[in-house]
C-alpha positions as CSV (number, residue, x, y, z in Angstrom):
1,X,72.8,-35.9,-12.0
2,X,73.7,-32.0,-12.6
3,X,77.0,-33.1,-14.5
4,X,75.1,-35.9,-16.7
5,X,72.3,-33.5,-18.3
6,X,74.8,-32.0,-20.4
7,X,74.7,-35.0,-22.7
8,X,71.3,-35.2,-22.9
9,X,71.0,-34.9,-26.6
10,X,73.4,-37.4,-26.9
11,X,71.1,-39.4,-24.4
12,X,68.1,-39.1,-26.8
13,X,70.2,-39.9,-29.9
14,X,70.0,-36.4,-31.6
15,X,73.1,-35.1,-31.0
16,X,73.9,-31.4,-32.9
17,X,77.5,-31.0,-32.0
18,X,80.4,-33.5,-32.5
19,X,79.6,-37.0,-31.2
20,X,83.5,-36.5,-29.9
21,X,81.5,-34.1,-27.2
22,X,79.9,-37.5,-25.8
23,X,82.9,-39.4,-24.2
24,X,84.0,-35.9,-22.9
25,X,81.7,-34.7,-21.2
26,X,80.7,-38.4,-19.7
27,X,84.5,-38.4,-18.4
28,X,83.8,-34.8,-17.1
29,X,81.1,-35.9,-15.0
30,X,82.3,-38.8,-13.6
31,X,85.7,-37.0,-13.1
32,X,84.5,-34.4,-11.1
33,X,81.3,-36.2,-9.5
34,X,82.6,-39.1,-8.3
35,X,85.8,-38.0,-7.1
36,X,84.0,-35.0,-5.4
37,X,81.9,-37.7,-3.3
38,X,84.1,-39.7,-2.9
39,X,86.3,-37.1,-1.0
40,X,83.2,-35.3,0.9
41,X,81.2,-39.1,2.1
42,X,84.3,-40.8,2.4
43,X,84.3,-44.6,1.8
44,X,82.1,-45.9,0.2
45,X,81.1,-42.2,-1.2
46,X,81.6,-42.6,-5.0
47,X,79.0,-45.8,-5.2
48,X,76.8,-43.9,-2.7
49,X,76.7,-41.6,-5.5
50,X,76.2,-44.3,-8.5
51,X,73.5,-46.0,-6.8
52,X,71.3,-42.3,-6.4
53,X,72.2,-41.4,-9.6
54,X,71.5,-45.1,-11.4
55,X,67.9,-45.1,-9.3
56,X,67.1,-41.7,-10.4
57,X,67.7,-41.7,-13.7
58,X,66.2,-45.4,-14.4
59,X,62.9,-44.3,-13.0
60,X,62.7,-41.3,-15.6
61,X,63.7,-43.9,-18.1
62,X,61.1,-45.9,-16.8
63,X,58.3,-43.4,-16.5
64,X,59.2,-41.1,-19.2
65,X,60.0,-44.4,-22.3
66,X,57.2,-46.4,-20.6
67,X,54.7,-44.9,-18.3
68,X,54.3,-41.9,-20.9
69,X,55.1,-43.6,-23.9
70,X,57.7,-40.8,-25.1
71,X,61.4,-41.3,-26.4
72,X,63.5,-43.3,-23.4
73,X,66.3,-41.3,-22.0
74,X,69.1,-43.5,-22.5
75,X,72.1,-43.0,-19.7
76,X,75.6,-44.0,-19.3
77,X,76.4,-46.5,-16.4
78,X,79.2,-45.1,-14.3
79,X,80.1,-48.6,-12.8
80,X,83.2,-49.1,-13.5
81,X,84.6,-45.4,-13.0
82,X,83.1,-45.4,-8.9
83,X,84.8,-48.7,-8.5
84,X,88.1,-47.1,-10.0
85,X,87.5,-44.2,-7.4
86,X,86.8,-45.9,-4.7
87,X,90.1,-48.3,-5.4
88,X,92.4,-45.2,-5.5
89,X,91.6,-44.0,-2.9
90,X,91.3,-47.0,-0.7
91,X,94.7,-48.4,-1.6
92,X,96.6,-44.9,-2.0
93,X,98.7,-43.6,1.2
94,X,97.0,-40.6,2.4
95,X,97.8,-37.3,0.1
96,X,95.9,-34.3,-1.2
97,X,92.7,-35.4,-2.9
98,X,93.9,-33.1,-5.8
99,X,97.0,-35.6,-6.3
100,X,94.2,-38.6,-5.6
101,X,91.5,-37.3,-7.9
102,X,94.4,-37.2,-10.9
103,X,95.2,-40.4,-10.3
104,X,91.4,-41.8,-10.0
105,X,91.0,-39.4,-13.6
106,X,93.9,-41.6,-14.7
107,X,92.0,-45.2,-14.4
108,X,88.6,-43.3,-15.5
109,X,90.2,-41.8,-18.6
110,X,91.1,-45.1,-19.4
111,X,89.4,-48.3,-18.3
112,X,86.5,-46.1,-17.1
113,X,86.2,-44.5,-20.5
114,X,86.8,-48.6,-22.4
115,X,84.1,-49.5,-20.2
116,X,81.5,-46.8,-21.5
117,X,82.8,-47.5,-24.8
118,X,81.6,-50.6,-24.7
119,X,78.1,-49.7,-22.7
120,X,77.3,-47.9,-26.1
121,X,77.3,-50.2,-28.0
122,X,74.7,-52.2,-26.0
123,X,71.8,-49.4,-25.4
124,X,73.1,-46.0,-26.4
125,X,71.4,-44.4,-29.2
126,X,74.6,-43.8,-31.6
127,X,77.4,-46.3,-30.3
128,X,80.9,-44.7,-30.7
129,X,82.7,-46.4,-33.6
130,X,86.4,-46.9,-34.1
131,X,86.0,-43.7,-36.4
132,X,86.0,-41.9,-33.2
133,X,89.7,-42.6,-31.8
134,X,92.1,-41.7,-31.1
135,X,90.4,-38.1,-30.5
136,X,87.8,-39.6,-28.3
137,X,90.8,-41.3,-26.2
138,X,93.2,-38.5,-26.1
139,X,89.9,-35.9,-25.3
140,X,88.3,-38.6,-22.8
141,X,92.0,-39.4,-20.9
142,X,92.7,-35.2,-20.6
143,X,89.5,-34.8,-19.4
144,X,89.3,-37.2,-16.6
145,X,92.9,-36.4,-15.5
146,X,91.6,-32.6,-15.3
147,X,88.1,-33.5,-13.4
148,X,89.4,-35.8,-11.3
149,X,91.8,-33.0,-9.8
150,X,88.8,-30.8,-10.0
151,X,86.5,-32.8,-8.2
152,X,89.4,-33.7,-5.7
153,X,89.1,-29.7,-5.1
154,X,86.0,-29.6,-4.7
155,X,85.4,-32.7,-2.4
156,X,88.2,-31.2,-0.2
157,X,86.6,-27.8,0.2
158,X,83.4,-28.8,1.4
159,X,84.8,-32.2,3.2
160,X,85.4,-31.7,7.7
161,X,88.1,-34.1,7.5
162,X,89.8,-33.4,4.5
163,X,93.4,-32.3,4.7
164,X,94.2,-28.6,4.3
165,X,95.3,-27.4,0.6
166,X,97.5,-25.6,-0.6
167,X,98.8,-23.1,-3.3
168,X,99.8,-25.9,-5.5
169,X,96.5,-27.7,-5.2
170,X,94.9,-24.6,-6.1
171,X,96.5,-23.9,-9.1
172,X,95.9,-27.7,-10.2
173,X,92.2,-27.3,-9.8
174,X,92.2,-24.3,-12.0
175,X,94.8,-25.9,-14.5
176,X,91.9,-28.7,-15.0
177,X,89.3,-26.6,-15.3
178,X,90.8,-24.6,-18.1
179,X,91.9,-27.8,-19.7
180,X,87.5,-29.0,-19.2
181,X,86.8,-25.6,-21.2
182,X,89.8,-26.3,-23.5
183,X,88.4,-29.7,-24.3
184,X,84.8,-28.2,-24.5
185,X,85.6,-25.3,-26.9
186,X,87.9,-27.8,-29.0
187,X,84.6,-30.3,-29.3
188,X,81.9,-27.7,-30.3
189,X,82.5,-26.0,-33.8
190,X,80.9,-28.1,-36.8
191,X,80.9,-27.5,-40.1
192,X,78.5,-28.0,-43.5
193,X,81.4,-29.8,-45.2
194,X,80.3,-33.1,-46.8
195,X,79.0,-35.1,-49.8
196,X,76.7,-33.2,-52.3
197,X,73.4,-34.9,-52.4
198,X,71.2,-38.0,-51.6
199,X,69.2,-40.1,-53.3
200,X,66.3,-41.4,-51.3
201,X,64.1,-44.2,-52.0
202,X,61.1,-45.1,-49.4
203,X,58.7,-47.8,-49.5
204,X,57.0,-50.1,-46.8
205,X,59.8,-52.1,-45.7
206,X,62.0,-48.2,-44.7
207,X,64.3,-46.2,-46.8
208,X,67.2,-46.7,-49.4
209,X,70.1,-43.9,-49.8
210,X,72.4,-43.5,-52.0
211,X,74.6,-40.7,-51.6
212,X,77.5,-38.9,-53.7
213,X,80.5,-38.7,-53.6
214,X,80.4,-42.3,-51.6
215,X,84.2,-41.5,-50.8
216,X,84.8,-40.8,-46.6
217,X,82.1,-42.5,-45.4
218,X,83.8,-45.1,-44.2
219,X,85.2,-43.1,-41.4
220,X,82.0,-41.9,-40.8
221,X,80.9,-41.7,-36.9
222,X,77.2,-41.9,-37.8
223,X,74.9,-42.3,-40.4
224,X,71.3,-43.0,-39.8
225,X,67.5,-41.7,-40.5
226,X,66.2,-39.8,-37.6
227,X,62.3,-39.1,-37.2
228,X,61.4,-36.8,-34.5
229,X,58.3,-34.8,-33.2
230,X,55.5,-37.4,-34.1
231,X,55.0,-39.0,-30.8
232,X,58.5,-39.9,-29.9
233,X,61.8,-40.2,-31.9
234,X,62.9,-43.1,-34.4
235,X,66.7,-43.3,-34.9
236,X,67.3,-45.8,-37.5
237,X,71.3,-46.9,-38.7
238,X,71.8,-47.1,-42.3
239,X,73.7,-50.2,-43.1
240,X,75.8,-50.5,-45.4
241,X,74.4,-52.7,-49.0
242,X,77.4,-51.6,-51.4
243,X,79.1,-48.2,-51.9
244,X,77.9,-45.2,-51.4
245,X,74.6,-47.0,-50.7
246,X,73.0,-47.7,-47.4
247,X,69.6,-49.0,-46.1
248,X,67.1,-48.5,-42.8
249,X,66.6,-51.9,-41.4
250,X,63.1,-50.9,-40.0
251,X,60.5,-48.4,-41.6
252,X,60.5,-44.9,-41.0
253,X,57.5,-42.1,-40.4
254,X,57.1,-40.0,-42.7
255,X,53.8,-38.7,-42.1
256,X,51.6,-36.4,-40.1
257,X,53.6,-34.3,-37.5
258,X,56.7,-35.8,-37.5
259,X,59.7,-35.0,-39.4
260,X,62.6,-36.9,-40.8
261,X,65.7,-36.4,-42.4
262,X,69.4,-38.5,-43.3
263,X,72.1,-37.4,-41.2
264,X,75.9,-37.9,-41.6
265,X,78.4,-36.6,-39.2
266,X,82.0,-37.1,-40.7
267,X,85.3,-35.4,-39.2
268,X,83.6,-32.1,-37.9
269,X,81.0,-31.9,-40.9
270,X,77.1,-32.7,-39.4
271,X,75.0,-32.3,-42.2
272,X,71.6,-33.8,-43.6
273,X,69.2,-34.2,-46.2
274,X,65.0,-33.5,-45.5
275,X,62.9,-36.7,-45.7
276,X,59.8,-35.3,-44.7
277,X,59.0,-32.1,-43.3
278,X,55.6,-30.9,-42.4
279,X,54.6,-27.3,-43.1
280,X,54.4,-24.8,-40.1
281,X,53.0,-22.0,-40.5
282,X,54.0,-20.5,-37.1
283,X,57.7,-20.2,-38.3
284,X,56.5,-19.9,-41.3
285,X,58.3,-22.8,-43.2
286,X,57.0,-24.8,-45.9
287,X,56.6,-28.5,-46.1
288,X,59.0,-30.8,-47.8
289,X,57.1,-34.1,-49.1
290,X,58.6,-37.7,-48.6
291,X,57.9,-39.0,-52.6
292,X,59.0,-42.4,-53.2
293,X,62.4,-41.4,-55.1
294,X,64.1,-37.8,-54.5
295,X,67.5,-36.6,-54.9
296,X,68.1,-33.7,-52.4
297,X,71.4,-31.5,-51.7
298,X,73.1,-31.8,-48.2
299,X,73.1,-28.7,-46.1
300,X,74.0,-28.0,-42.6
301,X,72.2,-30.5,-40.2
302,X,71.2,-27.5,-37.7
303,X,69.3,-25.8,-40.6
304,X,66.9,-28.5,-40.6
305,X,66.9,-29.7,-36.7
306,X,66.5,-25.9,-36.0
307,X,63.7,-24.4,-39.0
308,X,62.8,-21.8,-36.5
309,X,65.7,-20.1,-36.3
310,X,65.3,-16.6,-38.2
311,X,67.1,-15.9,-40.9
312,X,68.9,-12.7,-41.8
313,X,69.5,-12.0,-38.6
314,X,72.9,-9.7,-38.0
315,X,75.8,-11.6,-36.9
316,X,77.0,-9.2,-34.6
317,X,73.8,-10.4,-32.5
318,X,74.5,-13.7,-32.5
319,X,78.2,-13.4,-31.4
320,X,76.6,-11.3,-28.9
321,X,74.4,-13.9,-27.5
322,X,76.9,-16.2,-27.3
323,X,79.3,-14.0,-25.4
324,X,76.7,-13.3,-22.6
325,X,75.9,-16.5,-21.9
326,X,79.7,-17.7,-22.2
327,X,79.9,-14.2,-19.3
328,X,77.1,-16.1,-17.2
329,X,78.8,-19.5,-17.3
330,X,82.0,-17.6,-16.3
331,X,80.8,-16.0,-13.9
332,X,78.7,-18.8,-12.4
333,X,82.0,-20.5,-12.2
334,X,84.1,-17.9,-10.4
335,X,81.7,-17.6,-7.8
336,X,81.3,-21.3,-7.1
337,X,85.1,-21.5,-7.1
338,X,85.1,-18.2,-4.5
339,X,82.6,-20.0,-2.2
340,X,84.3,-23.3,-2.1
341,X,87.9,-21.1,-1.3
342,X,86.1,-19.8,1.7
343,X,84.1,-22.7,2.9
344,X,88.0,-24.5,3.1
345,X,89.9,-21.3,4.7
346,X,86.9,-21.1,7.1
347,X,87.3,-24.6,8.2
348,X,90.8,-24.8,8.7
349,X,90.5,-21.7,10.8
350,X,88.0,-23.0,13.1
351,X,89.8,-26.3,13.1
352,X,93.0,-24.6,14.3
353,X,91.3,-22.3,16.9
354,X,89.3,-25.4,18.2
355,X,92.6,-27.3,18.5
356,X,94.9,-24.8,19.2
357,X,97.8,-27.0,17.6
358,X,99.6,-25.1,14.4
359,X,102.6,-26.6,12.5
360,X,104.2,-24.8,9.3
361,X,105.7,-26.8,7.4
362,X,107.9,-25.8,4.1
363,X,105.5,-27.7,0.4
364,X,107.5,-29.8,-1.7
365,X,108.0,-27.8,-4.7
366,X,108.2,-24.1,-4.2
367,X,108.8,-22.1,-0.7
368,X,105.0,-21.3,-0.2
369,X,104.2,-22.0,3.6
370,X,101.1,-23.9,3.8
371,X,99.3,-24.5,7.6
372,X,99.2,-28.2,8.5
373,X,97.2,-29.1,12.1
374,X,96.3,-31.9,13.9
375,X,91.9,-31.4,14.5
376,X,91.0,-33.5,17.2
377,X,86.5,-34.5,17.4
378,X,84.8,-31.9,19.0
379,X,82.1,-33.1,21.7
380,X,79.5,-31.2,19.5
């Protein structure tokens, strides 16, 4: 559930980084969760896990889309990446879950990833479209390879039975988590880069656009009318009628409180074009009427999501900013990694005091010594 939040926009449909971001941050979680659960409950763990998060999360879709009548939180499925888990590890000859986990981020990265691939095109808000690959499969497969290792570490850590680690499985945890951040910090940056304008036409049956120049759209990875704030969220696809021309295929609000706008997310360009904007005084910002025929410019898609945002304001504080939270997530993540280093050395201590059996035995690849034992149940 923790892992899965971070695509929430993507879960609503109003993504404002790279779509790119979606697939790997849904192989992240699955990577790390699953494999983790796996490890800790044993067998049987990683659909343990599934089923709490797929009952969870379908009762917020249910109360939040129906009971309260706002936009439904949309959700990938999972399925087929426990069943991948839960295969590796069942068939596999006992070894580190580090080495398991890779091997489970293998299959996920993969067939996991083809299966979601597919799920997206049945009930997420923006399917991923061949536009997306092979970035989206080279991204995905990297990050599930890294998170399965990672949550191998983690599952192994906090696991009584799990075999003892050593340097080499520690080094692999941290190799896939500085691939995860790699992958992140490759995904994020967008830029304004795009076609010049947009002509819109709105009547009763939705909206027509025209937009120049028409060429590169074809590789676009989405290009709908989005409507937000009004008691909900509309997110319409513009289909294709002849080029550089597109149409809604339902109508669009652009009325009272809520606010619309054509967005087009090509390569790492994300930019839009106003529909309708109402005026708020609180930011101030003006408002920007929906006529029945406009030609507007394109301008970075944030500038419009995000009117609030002050302008003016000295970069050197925003770079700021973003350096102390990227300190905070940092530091958040050393500790956790501390934590889990001492919850494993404490446990194979007490194991090897409570049994009183010790073998060293030489690892496979470099002359660390790493402590094996033999931990026998305990009447307590």
């Amino acid at each position: 559930m923790a892992l899965s939040s971070f695509q929430g926009e993507f879960d609503f449909g109003v993504p404002q980084f790279r779509l790119v971001l979606h697939p790997v941050l849904l192989m992240l979680a699955a990577g790390v969760g699953l494999v983790a659960a796996r490890v800790y409950l044993g067998r049987g763990g990683a659909v343990q896990a599934l089923l709490g998060f797929l009952v969870i999360r379908g009762l917020l879709a249910v109360m939040v889309g129906g009971v309260w009548d706002q936009t439904t939180p949309h959700f990938p499925l999972y399925i087929a990446e426990a069943l991948l888990v839960e295969a590796v590890f069942l068939r596999s000859r006992p070894r580190s879950p580090v080495a398991l986990g890779a091997l489970a981020g293998v299959l996920i990265g993969t067939v996991g990833l083809a299966a979601e691939w597919g799920w997206s095109h049945v009930w997420m808000p923006i399917p991923w479209g061949p536009s997306l690959l092979p970035e989206a499969a080279l991204a995905g497969l990297a990050t599930a390879v890294a998170a399965g290792a990672l949550g191998g570490f983690v599952g192994g850590s906090l696991a009584p039975s799990a075999p003892p680690m050593g340097r080499l499985e520690h080094r692999a945890a941290l190799a896939g988590l500085l691939v995860i951040v790699a992958a992140m910090g490759w995904g994020l940056p967008t830029s304004s880069e795009g076609p010049r304008s947009a002509q819109v036409r709105l009547d009763e049956r939705g909206a027509s656009v025209r937009i120049t120049p028409r060429s590169g759209l074809d590789d676009a990875h989405f290009l709908n009318l989005t409507a937000w704030q009004g008691g909900g969220s509309v997110v319409s696809e513009l289909v294709r009628t002849g080029p550089g021309a597109y149409r809604t295929a339902e109508p669009v609000p652009v009325k009272g409180a809520w606010k619309s706008l054509v967005r087009l997310h090509v390569g790492d360009s994300l930019v839009g074009v106003p529909v309708y904007l109402p005026a708020d005084r609180a930011i101030p910002a003006p408002a920007v009427a929906a006529e029945p025929s406009f030609t507007r410019p394109f301008s970075a898609d944030r500038e419009i999501l995000q009117r609030e945002r002050k302008q003016g304001v000295a970069g050197w504080l925003s770079v700021l900013a973003y350096l102390t939270v990227a300190g905070l997530a940092a530091g958040l993540l050393a500790l956790v990694a501390w934590a889990l280093l001492r919850l494993e050395r404490g446990r194979i201590s007490g194991a090897v005091m409570e049994t009183g059996e010790v073998r060293h035995e030489a690892t496979d690849n470099n002359a660390d010594t790493s402590v094996r034992f033999a931990a026998t149940p305990s009447p307590q």
